[in-house]
C-alpha positions as CSV (number, residue, x, y, z in Angstrom):
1,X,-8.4,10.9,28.0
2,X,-7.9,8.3,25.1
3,X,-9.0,7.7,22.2
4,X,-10.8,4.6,21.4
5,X,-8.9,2.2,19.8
6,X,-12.9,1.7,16.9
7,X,-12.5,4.6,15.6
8,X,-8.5,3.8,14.7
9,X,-10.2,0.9,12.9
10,X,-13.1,2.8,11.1
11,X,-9.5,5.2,9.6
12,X,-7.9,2.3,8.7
13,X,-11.3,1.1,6.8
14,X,-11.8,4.0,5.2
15,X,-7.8,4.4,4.5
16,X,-7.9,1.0,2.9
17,X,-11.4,1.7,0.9
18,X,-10.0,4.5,-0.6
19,X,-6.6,2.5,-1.9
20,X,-8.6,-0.2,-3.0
21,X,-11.1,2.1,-5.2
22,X,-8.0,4.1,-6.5
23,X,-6.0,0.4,-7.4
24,X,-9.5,-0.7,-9.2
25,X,-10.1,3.0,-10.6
26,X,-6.9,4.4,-11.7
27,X,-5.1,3.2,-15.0
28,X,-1.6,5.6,-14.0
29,X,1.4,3.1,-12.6
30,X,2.2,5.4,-9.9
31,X,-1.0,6.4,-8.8
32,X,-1.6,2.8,-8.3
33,X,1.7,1.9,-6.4
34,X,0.6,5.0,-4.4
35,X,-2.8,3.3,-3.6
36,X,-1.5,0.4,-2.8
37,X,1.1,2.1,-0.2
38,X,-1.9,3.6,1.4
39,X,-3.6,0.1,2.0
40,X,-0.4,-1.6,3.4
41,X,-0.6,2.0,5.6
42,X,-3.8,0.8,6.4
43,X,-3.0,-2.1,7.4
44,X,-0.1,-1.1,9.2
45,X,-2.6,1.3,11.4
46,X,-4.8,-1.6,12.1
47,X,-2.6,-4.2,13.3
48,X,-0.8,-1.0,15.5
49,X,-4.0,-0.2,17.0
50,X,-5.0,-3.7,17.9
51,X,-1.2,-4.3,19.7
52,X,-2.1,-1.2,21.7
53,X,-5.5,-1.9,22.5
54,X,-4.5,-6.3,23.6
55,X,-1.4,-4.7,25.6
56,X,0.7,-7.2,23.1
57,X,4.0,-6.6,20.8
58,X,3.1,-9.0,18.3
59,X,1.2,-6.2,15.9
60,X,4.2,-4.0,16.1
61,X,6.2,-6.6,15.4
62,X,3.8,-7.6,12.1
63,X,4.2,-4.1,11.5
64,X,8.0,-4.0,10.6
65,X,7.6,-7.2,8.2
66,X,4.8,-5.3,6.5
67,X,6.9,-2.1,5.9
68,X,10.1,-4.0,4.7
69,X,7.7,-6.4,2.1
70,X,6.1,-2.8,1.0
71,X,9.7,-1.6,0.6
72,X,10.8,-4.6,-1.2
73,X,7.9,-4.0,-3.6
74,X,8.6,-0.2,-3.8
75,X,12.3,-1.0,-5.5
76,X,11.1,-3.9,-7.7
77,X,7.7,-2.0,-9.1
78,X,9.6,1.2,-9.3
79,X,12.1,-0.4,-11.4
80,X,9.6,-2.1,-13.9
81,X,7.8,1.5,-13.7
82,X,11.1,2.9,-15.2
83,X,11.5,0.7,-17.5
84,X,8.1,1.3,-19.0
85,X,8.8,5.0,-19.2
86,X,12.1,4.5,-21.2
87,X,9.9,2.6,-23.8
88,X,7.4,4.9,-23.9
89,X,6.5,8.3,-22.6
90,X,3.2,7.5,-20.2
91,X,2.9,4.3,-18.5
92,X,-0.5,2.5,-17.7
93,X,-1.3,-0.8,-16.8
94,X,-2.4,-1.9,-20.2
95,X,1.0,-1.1,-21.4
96,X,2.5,-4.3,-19.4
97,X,2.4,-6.2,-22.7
98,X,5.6,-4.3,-24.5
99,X,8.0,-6.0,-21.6
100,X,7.8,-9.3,-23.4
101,X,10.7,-10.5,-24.8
């Protein structure tokens, strides 16, 4: 018995809802990278499901690229994050305009 590959997408909707409120809701740099991790997850679950459900490589293959671009952006945002917290103490997105030079 299998599991149908809808309700993979309806967890992956819901997954991705709840990034995408938590990116729009949350002011905290790192709860926001974190939201943003869960979308590309999302995503990730989507495109893994669909590959398994069309018998096909291709979203597998989409899937790798997607994990090294959300690495990429893991070591770049993580390095702007530490900057901000050697300026100040909390970092939130409003406090962006201090990295001017």
């Amino acid at each position: 018995m299998s599991v149908p590959y809808q309700w993979d997408i309806v967890l992956s909707m819901l997954l991705f809802s709840i990034g995408a409120v938590g990116v729009l809701v949350r002011r905290n740099i790192l709860v926001m990278f974190m939201c943003i991790e869960l979308m590309l997850n999302a995503a990730n679950l989507a495109f893994v499901s669909f590959a398994r459900h069309l018998n096909d490589v291709a979203g597998q293959a989409i899937v790798f690229f997607v994990l090294v671009v959300a690495a990429a952006e893991v070591v770049v945002g993580l390095g702007i994050v530490v900057a901000m917290f050697r300026r100040r103490r909390g970092a939130t997105a409003d406090d962006f305009h201090l990295m001017k030079g």
